[in-house]
Backbone of each chain as nested JSON, in Angstrom:
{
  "chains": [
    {"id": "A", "residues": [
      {"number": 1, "name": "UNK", "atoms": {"N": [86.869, 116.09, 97.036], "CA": [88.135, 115.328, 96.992], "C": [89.294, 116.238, 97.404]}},
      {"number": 2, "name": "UNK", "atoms": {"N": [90.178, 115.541, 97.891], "CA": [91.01, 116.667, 98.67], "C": [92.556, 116.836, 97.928]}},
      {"number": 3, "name": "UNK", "atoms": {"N": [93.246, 118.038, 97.821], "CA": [93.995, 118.161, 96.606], "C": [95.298, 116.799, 96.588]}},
      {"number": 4, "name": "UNK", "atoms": {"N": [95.742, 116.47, 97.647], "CA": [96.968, 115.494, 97.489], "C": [95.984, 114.323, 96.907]}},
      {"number": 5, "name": "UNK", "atoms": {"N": [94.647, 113.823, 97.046], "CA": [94.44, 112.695, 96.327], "C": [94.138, 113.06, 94.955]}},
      {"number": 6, "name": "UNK", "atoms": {"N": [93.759, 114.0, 94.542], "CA": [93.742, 114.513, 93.176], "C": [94.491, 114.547, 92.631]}},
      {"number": 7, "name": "UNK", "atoms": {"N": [95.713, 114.853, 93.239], "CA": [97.221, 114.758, 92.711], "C": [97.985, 113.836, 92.375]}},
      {"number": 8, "name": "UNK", "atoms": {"N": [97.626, 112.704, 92.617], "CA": [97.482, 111.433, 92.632], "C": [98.075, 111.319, 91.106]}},
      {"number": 9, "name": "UNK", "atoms": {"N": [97.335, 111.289, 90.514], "CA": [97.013, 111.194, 88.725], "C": [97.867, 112.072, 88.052]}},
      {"number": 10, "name": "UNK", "atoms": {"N": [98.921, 113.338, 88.882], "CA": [99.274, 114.066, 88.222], "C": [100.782, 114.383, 88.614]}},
      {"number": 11, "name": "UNK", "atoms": {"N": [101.313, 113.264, 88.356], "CA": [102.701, 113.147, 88.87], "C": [103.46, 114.042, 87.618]}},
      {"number": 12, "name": "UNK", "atoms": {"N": [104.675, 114.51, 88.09], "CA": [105.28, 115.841, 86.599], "C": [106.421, 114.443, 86.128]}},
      {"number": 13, "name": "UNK", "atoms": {"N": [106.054, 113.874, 85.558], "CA": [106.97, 113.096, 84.558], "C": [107.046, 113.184, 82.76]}},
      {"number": 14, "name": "UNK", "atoms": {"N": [108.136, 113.001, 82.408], "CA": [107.641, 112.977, 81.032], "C": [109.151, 111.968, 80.461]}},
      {"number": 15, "name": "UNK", "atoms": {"N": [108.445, 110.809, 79.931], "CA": [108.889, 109.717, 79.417], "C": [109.923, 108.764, 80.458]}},
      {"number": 16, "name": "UNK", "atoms": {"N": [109.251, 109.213, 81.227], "CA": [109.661, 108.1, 82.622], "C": [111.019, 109.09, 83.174]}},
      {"number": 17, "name": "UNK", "atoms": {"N": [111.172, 110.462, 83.018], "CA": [112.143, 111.126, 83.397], "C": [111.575, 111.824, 84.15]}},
      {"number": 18, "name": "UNK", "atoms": {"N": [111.857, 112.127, 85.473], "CA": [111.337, 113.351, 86.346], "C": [111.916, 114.531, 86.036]}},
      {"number": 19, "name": "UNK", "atoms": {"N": [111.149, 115.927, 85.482], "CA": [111.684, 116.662, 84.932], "C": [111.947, 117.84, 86.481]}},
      {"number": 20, "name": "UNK", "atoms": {"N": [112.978, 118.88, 86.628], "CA": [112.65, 120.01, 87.423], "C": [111.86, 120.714, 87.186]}},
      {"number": 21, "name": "UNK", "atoms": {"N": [111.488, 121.029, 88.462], "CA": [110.128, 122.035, 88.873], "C": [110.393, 123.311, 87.352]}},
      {"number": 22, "name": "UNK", "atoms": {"N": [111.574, 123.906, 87.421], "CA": [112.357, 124.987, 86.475], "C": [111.598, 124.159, 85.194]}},
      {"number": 23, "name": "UNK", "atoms": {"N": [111.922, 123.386, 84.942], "CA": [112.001, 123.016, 83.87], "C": [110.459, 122.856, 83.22]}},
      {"number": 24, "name": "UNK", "atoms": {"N": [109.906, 122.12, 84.234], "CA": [108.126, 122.756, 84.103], "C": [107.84, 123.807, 84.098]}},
      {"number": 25, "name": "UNK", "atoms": {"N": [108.254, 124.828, 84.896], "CA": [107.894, 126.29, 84.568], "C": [108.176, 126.835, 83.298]}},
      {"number": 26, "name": "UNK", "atoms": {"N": [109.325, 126.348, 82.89], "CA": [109.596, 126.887, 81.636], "C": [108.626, 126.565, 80.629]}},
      {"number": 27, "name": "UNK", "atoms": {"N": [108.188, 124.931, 80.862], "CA": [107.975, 124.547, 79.466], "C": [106.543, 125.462, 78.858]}},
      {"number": 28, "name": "UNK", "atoms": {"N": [105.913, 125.103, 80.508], "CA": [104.372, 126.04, 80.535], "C": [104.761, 127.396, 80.164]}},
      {"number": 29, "name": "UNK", "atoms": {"N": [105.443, 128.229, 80.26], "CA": [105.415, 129.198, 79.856], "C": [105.398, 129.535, 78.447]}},
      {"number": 30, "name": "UNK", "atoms": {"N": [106.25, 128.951, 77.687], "CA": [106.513, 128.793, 76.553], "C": [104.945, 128.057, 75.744]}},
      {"number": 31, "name": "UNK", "atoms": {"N": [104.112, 127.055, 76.166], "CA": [103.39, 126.606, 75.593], "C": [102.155, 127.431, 75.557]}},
      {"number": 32, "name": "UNK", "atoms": {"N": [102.097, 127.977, 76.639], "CA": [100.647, 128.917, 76.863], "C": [101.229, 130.214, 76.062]}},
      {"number": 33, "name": "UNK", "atoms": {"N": [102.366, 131.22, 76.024], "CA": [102.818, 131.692, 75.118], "C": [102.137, 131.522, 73.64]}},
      {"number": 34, "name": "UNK", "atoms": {"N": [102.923, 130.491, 73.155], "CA": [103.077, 130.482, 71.815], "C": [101.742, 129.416, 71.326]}},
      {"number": 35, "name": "UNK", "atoms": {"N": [100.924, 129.007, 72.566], "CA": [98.92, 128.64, 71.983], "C": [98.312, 130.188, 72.135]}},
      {"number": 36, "name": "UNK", "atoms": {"N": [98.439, 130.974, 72.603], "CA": [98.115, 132.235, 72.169], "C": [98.719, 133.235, 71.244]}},
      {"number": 37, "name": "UNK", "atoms": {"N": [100.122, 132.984, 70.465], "CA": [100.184, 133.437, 69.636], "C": [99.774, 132.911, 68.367]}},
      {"number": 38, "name": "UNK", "atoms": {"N": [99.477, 131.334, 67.949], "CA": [99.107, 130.459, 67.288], "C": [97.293, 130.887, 67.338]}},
      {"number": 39, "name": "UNK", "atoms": {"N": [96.678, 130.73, 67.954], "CA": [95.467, 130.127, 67.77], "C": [94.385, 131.587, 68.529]}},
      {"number": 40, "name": "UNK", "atoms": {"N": [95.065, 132.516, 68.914], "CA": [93.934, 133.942, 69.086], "C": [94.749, 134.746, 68.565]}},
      {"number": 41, "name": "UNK", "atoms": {"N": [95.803, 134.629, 67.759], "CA": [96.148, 135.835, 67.086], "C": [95.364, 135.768, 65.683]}}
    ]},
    {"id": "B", "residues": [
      {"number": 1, "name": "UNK", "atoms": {"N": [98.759, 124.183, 80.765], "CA": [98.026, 123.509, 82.119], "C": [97.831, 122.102, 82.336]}},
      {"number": 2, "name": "UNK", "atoms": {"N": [96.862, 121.993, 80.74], "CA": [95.635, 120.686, 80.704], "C": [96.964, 119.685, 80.407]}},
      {"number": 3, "name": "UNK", "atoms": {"N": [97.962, 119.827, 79.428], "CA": [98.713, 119.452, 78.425], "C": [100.399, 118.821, 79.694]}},
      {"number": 4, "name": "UNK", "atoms": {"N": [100.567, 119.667, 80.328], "CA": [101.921, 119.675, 81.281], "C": [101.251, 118.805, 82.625]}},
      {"number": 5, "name": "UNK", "atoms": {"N": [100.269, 119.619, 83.091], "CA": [100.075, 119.142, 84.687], "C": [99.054, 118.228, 85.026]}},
      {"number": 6, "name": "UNK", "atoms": {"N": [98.386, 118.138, 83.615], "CA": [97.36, 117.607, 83.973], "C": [96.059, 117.925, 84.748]}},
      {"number": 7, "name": "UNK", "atoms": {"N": [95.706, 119.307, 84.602], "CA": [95.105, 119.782, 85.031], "C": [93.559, 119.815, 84.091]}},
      {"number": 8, "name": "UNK", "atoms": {"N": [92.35, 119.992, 84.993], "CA": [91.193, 120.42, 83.941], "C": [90.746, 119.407, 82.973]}},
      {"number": 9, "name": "UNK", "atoms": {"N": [89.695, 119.771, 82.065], "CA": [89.081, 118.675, 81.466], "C": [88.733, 120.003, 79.821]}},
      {"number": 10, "name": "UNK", "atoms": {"N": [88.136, 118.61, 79.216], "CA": [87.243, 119.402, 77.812], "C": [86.44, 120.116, 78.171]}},
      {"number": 11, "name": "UNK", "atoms": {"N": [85.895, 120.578, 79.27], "CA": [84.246, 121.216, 79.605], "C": [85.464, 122.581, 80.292]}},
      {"number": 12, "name": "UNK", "atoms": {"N": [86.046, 122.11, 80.789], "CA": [86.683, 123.629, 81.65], "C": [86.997, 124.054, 80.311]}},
      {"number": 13, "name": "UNK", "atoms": {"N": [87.868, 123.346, 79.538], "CA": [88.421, 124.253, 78.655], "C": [87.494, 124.871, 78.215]}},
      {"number": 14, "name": "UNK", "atoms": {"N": [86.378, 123.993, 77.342], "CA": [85.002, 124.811, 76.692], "C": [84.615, 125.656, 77.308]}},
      {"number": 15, "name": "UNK", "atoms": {"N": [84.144, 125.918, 78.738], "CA": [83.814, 127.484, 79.417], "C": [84.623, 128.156, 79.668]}},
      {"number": 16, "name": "UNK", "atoms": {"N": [86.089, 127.829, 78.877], "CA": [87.031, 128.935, 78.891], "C": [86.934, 129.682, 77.741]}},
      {"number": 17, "name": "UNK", "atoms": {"N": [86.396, 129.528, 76.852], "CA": [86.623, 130.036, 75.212], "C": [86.527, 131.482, 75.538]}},
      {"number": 18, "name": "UNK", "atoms": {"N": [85.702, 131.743, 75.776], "CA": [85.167, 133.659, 75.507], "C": [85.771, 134.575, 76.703]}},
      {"number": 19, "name": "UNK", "atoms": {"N": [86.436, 133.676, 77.416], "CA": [87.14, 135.401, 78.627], "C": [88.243, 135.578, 78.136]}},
      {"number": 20, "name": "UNK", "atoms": {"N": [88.888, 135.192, 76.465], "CA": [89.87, 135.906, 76.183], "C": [89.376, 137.032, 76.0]}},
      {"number": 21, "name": "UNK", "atoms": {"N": [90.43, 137.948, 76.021], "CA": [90.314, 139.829, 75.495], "C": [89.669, 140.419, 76.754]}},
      {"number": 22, "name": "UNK", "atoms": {"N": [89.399, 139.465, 77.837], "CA": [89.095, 140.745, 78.966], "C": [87.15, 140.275, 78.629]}},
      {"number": 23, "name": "UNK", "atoms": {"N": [87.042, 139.085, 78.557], "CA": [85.407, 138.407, 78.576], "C": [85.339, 139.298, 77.405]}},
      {"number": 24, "name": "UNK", "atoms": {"N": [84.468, 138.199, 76.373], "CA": [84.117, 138.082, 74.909], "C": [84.664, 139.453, 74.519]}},
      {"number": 25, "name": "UNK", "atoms": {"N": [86.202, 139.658, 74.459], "CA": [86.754, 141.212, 74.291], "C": [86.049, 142.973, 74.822]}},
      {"number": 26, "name": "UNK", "atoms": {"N": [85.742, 142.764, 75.893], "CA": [85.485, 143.681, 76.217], "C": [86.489, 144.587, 77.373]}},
      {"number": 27, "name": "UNK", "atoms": {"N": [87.825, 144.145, 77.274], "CA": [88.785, 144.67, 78.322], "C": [88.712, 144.508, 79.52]}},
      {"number": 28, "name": "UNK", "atoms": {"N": [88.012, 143.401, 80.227], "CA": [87.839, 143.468, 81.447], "C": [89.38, 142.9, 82.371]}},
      {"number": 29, "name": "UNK", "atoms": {"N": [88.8, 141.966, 83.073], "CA": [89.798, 140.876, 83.877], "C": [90.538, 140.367, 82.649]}},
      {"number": 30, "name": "UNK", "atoms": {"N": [92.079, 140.325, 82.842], "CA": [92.579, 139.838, 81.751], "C": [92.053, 138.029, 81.737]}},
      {"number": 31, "name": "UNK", "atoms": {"N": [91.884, 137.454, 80.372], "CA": [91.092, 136.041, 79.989], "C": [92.274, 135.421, 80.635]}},
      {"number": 32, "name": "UNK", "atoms": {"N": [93.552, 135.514, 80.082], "CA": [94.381, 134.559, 81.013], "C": [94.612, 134.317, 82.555]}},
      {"number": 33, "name": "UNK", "atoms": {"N": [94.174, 135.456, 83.076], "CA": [94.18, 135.168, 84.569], "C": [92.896, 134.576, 85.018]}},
      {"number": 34, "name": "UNK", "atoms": {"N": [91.88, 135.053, 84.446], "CA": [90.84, 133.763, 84.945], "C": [90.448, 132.718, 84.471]}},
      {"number": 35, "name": "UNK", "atoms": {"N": [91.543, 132.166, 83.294], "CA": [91.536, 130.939, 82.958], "C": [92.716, 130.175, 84.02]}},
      {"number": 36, "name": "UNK", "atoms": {"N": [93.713, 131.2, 84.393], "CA": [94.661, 130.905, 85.684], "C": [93.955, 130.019, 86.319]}},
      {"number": 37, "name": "UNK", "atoms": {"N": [93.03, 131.085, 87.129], "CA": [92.17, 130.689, 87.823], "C": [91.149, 129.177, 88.571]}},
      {"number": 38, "name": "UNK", "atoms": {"N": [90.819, 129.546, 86.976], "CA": [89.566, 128.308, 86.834], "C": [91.033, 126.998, 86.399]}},
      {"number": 39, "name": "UNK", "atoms": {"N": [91.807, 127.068, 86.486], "CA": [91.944, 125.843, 86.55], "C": [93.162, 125.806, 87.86]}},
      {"number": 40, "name": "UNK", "atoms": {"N": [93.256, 126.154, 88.644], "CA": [93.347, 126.11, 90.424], "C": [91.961, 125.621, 90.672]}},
      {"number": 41, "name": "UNK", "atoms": {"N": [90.486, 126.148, 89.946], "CA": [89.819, 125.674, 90.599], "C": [89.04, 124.104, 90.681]}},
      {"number": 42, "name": "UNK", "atoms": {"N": [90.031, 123.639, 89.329], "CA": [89.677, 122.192, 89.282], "C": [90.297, 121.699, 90.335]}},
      {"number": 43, "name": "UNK", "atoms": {"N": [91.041, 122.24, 91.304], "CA": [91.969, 121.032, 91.693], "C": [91.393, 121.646, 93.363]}},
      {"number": 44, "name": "UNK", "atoms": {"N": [91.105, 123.114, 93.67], "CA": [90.886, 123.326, 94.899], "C": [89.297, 123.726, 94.936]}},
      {"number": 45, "name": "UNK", "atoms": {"N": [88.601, 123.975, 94.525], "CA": [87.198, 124.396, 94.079], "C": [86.122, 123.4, 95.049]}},
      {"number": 46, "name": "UNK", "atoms": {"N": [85.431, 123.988, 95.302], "CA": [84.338, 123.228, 96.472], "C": [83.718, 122.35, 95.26]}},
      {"number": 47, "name": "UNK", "atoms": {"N": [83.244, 121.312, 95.523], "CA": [82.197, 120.063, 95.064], "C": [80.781, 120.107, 95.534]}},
      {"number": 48, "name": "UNK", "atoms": {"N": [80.582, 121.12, 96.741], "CA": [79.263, 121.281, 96.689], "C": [78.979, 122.397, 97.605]}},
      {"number": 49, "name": "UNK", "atoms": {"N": [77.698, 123.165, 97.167], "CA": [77.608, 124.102, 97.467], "C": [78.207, 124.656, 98.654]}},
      {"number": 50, "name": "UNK", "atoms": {"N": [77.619, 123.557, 100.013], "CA": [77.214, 124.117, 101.483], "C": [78.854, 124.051, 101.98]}},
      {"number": 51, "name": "UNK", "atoms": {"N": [79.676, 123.402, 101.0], "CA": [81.597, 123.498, 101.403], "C": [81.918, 124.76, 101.383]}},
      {"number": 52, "name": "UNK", "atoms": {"N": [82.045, 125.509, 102.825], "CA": [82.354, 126.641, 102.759], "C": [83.451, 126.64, 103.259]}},
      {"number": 53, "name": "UNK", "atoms": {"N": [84.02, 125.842, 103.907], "CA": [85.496, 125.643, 104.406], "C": [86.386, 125.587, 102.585]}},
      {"number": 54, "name": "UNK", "atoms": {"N": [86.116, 124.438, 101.792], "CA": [86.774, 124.626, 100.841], "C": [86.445, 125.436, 100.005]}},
      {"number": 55, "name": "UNK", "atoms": {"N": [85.215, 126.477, 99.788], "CA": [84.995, 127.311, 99.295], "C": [86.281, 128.621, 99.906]}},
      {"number": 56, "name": "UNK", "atoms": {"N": [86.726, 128.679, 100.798], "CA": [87.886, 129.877, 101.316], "C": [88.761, 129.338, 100.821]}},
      {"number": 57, "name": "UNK", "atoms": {"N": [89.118, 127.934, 100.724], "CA": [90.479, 127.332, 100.923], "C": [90.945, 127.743, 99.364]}},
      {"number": 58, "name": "UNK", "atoms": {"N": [89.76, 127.713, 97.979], "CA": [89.886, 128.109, 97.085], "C": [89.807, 129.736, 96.724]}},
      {"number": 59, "name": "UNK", "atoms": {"N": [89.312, 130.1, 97.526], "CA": [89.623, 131.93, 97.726], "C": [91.001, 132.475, 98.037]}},
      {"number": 60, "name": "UNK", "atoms": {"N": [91.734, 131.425, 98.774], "CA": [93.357, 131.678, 99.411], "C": [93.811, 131.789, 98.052]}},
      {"number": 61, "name": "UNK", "atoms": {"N": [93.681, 130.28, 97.509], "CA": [94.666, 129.616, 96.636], "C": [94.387, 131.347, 95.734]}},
      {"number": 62, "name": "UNK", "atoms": {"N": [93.178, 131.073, 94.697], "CA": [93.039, 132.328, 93.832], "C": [93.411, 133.318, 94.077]}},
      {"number": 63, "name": "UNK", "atoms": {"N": [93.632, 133.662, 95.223], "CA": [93.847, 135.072, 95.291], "C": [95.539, 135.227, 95.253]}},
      {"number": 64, "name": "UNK", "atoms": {"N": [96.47, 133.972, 95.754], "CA": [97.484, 133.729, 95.573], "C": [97.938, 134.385, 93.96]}},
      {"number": 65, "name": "UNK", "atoms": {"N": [97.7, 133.666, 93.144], "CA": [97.652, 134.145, 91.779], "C": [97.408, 135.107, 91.289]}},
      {"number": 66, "name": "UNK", "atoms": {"N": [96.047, 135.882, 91.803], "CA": [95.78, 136.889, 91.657], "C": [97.006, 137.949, 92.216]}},
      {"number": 67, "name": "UNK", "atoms": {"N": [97.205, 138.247, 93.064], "CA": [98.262, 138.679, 93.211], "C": [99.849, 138.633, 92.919]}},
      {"number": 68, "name": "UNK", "atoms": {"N": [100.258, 137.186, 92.797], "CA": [101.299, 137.142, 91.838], "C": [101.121, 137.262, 90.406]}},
      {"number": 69, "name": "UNK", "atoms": {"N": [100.065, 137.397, 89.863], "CA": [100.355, 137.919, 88.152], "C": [100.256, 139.756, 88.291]}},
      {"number": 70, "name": "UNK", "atoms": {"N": [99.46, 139.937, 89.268], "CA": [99.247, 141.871, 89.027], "C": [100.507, 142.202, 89.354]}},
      {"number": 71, "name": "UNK", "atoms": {"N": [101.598, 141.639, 90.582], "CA": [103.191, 141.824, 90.635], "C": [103.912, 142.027, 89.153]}},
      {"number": 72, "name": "UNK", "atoms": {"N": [103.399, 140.562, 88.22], "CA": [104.489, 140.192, 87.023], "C": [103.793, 141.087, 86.353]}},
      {"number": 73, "name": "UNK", "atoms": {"N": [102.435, 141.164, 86.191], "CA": [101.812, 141.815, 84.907], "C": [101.784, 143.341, 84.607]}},
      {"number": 74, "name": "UNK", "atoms": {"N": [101.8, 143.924, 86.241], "CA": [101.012, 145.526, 86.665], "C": [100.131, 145.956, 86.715]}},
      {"number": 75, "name": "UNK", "atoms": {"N": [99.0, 144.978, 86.131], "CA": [97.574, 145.098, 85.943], "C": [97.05, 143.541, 85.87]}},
      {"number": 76, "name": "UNK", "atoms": {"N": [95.702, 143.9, 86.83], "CA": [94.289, 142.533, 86.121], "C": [93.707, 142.923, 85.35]}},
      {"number": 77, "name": "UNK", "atoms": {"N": [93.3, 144.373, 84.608], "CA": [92.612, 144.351, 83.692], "C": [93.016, 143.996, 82.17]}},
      {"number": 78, "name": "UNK", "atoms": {"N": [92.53, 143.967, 81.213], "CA": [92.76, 143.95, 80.089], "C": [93.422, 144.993, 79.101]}},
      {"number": 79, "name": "UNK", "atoms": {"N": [92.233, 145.856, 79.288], "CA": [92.541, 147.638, 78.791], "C": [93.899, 148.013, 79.507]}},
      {"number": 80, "name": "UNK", "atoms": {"N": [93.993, 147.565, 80.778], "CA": [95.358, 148.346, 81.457], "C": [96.271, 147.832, 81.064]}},
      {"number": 81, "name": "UNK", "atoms": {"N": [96.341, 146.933, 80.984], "CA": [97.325, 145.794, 80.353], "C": [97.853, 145.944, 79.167]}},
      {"number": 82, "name": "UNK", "atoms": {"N": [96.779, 146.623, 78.388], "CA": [97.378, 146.684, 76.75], "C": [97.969, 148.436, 77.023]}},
      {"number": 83, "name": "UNK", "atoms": {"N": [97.571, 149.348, 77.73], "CA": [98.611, 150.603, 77.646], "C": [99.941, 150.247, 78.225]}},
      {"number": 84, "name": "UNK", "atoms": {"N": [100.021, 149.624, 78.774], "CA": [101.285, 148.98, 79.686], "C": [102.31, 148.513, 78.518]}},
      {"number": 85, "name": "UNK", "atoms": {"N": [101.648, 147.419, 77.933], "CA": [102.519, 146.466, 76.67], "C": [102.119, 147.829, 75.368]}},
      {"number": 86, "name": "UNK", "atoms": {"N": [101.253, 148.361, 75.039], "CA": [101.042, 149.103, 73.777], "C": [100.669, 150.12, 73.839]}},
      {"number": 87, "name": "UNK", "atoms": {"N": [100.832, 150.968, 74.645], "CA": [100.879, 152.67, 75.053], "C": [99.552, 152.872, 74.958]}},
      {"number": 88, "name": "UNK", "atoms": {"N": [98.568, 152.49, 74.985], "CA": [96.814, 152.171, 74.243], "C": [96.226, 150.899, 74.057]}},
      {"number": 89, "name": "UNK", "atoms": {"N": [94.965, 151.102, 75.355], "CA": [94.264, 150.342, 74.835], "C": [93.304, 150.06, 73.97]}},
      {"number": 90, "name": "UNK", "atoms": {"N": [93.132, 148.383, 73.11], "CA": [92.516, 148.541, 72.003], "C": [91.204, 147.37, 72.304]}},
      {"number": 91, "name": "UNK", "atoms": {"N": [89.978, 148.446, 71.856], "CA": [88.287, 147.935, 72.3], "C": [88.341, 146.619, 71.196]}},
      {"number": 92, "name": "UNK", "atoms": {"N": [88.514, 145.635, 71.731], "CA": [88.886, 144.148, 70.235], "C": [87.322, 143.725, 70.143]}},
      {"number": 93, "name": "UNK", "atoms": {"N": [86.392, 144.455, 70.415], "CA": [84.925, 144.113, 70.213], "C": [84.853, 145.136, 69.249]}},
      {"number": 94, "name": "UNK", "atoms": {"N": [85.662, 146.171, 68.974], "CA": [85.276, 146.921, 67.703], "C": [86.411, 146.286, 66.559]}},
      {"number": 95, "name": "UNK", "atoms": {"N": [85.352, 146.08, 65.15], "CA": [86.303, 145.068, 64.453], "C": [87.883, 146.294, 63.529]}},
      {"number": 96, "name": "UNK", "atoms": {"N": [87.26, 147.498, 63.844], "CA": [89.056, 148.114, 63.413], "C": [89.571, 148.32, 64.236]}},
      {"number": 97, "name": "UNK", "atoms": {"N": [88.992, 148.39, 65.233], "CA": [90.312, 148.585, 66.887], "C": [91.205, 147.032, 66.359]}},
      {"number": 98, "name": "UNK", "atoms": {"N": [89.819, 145.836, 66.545], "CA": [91.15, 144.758, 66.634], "C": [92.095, 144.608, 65.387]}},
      {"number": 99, "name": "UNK", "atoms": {"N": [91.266, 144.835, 64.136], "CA": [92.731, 144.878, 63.208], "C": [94.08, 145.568, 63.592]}},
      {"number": 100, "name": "UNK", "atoms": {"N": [93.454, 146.96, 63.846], "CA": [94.788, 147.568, 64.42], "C": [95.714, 147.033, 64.941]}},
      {"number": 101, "name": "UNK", "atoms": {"N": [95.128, 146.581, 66.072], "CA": [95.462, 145.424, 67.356], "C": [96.406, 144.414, 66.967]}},
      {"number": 102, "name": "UNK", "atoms": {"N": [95.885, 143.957, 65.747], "CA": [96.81, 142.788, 65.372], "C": [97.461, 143.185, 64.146]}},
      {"number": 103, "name": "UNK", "atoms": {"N": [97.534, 144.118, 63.377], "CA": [98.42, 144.666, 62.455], "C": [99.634, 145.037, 63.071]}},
      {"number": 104, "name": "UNK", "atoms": {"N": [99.269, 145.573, 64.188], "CA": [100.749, 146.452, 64.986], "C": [101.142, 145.133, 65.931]}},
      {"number": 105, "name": "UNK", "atoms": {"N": [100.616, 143.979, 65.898], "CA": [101.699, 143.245, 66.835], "C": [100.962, 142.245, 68.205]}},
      {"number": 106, "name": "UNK", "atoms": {"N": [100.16, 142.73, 68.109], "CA": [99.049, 142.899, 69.397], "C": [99.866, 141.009, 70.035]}},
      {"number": 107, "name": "UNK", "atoms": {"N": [99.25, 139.912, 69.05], "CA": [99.944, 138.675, 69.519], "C": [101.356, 138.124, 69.439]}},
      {"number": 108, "name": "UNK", "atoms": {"N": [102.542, 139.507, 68.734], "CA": [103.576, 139.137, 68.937], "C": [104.173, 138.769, 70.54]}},
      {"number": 109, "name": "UNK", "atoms": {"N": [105.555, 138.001, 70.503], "CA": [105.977, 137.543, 72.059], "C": [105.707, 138.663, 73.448]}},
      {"number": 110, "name": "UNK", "atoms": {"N": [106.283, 139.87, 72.844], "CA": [106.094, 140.557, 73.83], "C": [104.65, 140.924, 74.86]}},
      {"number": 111, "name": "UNK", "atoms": {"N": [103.973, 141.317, 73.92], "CA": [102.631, 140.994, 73.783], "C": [101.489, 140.422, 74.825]}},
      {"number": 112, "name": "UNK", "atoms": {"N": [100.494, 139.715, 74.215], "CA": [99.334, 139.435, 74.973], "C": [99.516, 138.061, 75.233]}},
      {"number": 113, "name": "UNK", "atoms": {"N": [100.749, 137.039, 74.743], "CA": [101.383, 136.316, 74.328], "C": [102.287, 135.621, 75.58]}},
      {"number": 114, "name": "UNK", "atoms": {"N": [103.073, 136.66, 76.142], "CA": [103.805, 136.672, 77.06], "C": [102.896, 136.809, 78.238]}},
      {"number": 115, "name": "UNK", "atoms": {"N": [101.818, 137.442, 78.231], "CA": [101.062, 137.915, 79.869], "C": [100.537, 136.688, 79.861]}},
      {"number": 116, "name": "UNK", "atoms": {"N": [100.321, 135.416, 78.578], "CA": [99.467, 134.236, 78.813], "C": [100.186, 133.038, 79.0]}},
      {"number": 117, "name": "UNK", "atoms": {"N": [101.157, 133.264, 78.796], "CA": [102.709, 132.515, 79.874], "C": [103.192, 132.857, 80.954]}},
      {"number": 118, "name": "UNK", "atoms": {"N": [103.001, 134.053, 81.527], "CA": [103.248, 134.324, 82.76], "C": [101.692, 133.818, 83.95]}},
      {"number": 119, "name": "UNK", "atoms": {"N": [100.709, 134.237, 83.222], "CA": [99.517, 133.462, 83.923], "C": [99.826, 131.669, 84.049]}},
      {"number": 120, "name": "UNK", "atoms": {"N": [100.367, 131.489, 82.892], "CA": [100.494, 129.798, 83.279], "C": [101.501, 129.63, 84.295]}},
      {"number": 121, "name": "UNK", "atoms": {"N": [102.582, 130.265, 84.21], "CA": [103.505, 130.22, 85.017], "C": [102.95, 130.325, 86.413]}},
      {"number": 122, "name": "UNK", "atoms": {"N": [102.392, 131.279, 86.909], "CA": [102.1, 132.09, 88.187], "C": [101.083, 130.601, 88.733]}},
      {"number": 123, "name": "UNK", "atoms": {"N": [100.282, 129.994, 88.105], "CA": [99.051, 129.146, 87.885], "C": [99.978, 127.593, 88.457]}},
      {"number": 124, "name": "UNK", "atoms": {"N": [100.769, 127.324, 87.849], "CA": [101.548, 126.459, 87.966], "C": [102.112, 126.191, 88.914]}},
      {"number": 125, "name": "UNK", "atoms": {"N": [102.705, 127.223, 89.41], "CA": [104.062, 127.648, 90.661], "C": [103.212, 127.656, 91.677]}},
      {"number": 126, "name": "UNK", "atoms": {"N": [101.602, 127.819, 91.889], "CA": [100.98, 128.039, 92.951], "C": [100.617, 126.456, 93.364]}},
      {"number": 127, "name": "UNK", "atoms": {"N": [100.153, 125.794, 91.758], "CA": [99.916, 124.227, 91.721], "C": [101.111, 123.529, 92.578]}},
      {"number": 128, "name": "UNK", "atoms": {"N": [102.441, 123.91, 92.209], "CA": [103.505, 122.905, 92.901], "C": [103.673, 122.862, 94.398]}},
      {"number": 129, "name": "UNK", "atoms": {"N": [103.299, 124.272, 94.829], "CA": [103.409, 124.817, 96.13], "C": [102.375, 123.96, 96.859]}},
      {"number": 130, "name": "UNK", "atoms": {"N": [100.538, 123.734, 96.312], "CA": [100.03, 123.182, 96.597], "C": [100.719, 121.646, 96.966]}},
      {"number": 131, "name": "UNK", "atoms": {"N": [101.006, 121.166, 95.867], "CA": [101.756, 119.788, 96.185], "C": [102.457, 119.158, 97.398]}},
      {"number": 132, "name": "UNK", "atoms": {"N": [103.666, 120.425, 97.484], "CA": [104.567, 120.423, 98.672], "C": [103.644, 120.35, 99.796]}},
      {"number": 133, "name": "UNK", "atoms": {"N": [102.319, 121.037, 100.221], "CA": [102.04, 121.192, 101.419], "C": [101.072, 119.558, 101.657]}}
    ]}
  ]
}
């Protein structure tokens, strides 16, 4: 399957708001962060 | 990843469990970069063997990453990684190395903590780029 139809399913919205690219980077950062300080520390 | 982009499934995650600490703690490849990885490779990863065209196309992408986290990080390994963040690295397959490890801080922010947000980050930023093209 080729990546734009995969992508399909994975539009960056959250609660019908299109968030910035920034703003996704951030959030991921912060979540993968602090699930590794939570759950392998 | 799974949670923001929608990336990956329960089974990726499950064969992700043990490459934290550098695979089942033995300091190798840091676990967050080839969990980076493996989940670029849900989305670019060949479907069957004899795909050797998308077998490269997923060698680009990875190596993309690969190289933007050793920029952010200074290291792919594990062990290197922890003299970098903790002047010493600590063997977390020996069970007083890892107390140590985590008495002095080991999963505070700065930490092993931060290199597993910058892997998402780096992981991510390569995902959007994908998008655009």
């Amino acid at each position: 399957m080729s990546f734009a139809k995969m992508w399909g399913k994975n539009e960056i919205k959250r609660g019908g708001h299109r968030m910035s690219e920034k703003e996704l980077l951030d959030e991921i950062f912060e979540l993968a962060l602090k699930n590794d300080m939570n759950y392998l520390g | 990843m799974q949670e923001k982009l929608n990336v990956g499934s329960k089974e990726v995650f499950k064969a992700g469990s043990a490459l934290a600490a550098g695979v089942a703690k033995r300091g190798e490849t840091c676990g967050a970069l080839t969990g980076a990885i493996m989940a670029i490779g849900t989305l670019v990863g060949r479907e069957r063997l004899e795909d050797r065209e998308q077998l490269q196309i997923s060698m680009e992408v990875a190596d993309q990453v690969y190289v933007l986290f050793r920029e952010k990080v200074g290291h792919t390994l594990c062990s290197e990684i922890h003299k970098i963040r903790y002047g010493r690295a600590y063997r977390l397959f020996i069970s007083e190395e890892s107390e140590a490890f985590h008495n002095m801080g080991g999963h505070s922010r700065k930490g092993c903590p931060e290199v597993c947000g910058i892997a998402a980050r780096v992981a991510a930023e390569v995902i959007l780029d994908l998008k655009r093209k």
